[in-house]
C-alpha positions as CSV (number, residue, x, y, z in Angstrom):
1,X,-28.5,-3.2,-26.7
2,X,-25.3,-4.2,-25.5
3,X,-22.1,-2.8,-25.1
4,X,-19.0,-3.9,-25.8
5,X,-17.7,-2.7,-23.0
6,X,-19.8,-4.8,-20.6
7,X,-18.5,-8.2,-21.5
8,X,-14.8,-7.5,-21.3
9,X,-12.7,-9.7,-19.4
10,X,-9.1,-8.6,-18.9
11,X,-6.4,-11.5,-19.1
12,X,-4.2,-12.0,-16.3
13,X,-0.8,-13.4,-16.5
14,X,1.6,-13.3,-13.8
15,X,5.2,-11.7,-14.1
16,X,6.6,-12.4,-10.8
17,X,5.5,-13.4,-7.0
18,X,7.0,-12.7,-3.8
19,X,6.9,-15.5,-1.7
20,X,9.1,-14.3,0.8
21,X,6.8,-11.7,1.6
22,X,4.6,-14.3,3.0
23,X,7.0,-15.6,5.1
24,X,8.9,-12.6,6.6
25,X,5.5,-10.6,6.6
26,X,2.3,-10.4,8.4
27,X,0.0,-9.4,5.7
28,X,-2.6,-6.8,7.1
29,X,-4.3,-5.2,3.9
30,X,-4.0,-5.7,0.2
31,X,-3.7,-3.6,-2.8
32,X,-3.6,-3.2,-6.5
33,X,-2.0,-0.5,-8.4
34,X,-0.5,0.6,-11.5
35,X,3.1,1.4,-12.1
36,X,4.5,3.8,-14.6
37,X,7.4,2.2,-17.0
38,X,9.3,2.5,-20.0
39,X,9.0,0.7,-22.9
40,X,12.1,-1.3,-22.8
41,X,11.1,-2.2,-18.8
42,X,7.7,-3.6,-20.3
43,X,9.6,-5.6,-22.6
44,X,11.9,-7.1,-20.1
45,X,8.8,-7.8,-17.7
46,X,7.7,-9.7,-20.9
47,X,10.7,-11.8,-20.5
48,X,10.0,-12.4,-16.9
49,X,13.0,-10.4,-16.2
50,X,12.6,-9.2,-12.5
51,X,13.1,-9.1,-8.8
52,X,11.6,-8.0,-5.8
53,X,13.7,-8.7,-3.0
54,X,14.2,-5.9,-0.4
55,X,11.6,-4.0,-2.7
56,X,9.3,-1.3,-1.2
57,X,7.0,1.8,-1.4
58,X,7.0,4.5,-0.1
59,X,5.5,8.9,-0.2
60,X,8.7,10.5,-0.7
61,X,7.1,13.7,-0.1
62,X,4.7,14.2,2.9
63,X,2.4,16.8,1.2
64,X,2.5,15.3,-1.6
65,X,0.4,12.3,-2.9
66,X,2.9,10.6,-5.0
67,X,3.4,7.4,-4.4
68,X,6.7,5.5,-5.5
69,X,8.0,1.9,-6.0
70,X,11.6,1.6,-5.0
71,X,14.4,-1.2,-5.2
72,X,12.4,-3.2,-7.7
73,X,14.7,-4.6,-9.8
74,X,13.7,-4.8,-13.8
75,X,16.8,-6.7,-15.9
76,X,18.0,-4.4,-18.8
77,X,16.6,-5.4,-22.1
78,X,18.7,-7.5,-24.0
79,X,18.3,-5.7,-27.1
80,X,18.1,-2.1,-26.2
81,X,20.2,0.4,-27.0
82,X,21.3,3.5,-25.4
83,X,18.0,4.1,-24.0
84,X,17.4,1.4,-22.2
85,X,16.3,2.0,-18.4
86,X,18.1,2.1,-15.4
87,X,17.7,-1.1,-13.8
88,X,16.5,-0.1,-10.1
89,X,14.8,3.5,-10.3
90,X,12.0,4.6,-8.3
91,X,8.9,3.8,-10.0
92,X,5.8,5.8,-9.8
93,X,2.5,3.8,-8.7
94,X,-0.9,4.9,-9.9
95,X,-3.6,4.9,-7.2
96,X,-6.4,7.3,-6.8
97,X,-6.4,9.6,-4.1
98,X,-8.2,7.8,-1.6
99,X,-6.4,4.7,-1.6
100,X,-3.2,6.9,-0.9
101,X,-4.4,8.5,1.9
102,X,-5.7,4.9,3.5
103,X,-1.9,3.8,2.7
104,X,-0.5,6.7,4.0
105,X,-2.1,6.3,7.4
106,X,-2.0,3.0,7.6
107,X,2.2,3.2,7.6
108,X,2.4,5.8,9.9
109,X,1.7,3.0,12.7
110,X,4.6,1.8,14.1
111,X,6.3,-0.9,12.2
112,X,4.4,-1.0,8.8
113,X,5.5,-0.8,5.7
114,X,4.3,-1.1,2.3
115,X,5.7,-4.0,0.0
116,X,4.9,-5.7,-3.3
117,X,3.4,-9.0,-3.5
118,X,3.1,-9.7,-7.2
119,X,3.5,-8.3,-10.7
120,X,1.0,-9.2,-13.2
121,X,-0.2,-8.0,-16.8
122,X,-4.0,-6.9,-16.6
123,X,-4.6,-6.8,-20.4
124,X,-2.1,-4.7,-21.9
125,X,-1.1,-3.2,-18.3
126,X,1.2,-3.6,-15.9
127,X,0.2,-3.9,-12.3
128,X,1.2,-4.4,-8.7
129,X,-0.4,-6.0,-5.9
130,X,1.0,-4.0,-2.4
131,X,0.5,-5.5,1.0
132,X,0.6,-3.6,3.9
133,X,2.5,-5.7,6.1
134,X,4.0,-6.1,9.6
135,X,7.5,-7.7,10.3
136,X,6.9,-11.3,12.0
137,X,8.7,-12.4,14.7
138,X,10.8,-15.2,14.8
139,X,8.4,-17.2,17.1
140,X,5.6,-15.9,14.6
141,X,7.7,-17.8,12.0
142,X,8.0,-20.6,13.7
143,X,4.9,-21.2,14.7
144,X,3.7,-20.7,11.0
145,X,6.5,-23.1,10.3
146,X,4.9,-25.8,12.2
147,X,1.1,-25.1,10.9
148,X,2.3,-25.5,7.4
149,X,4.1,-29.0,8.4
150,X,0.9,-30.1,10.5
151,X,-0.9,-29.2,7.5
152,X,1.2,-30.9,4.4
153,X,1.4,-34.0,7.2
154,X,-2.5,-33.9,6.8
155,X,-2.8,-34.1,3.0
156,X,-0.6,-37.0,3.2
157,X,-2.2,-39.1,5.2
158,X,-5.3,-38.3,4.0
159,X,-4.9,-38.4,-0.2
């Protein structure tokens, strides 16, 4: 017999990408977590309300395991009322315990950090995909500035 459970397939739709990450960043490992929010924040994500510029994460607390989202910016729903949520607070992520101790070590090393790449719905839920990443330099940029033009000058010759 077969359970229900077995042939589920969670819906993706994307809330928002962060292209600039690609560009600015040297992606080393990637992530997906959860994200703790308030009702009137999932409503606005609904909208396609947000912004992650200058976003990142961060362990607040070295003892602790928490892990938190900070400087993502969620608009204010439109038709909230006095509870409606601040519009960058830190933002709790949900990964299990060894996940957080992989990214915890992993920014230790000199010049990592942990930022988001996109925000998606998974089903009902809210998610985040996190890349630990690695500042470029600006002659890593350009160089990946002129692979991307070799590479678009391909597809037009050859279409």
């Amino acid at each position: 017999m077969m359970n229900s459970v077995d042939n589920f397939e969670r819906q993706y739709k994307s809330i928002a990408k962060n292209k600039k990450a690609y560009h600015d960043y040297l992606i080393m490992q990637k992530i997906e977590a959860g994200i703790v929010l308030q009702g009137t924040e999932v409503k606005s994500l609904r909208a396609g309300k947000c912004s992650m510029t200058d976003s990142y994460a961060h362990f607040p607390n070295k003892y602790n395991d928490e892990f938190f989202l900070m400087n993502l910016h969620i608009t204010p729903y439109e038709h909230g009322n006095r509870e409606n949520h601040e519009s960058k607070r830190m933002r709790k992520l949900l990964v299990n315990r060894k996940e957080a101790a992989k990214l915890r070590t992993a920014i230790q090393e000199k010049g990592h950090t942990i930022i988001p790449l996109a925000l998606f719905f998974s089903g009902a839920f809210v998610k985040v995909e996190l890349g630990v990443a690695r500042a470029k330099k600006k002659y890593d940029k350009r160089e990946s500035n002129k692979k991307r033009d070799v590479d678009r000058e391909l597809r037009r010759k050859y279409r």
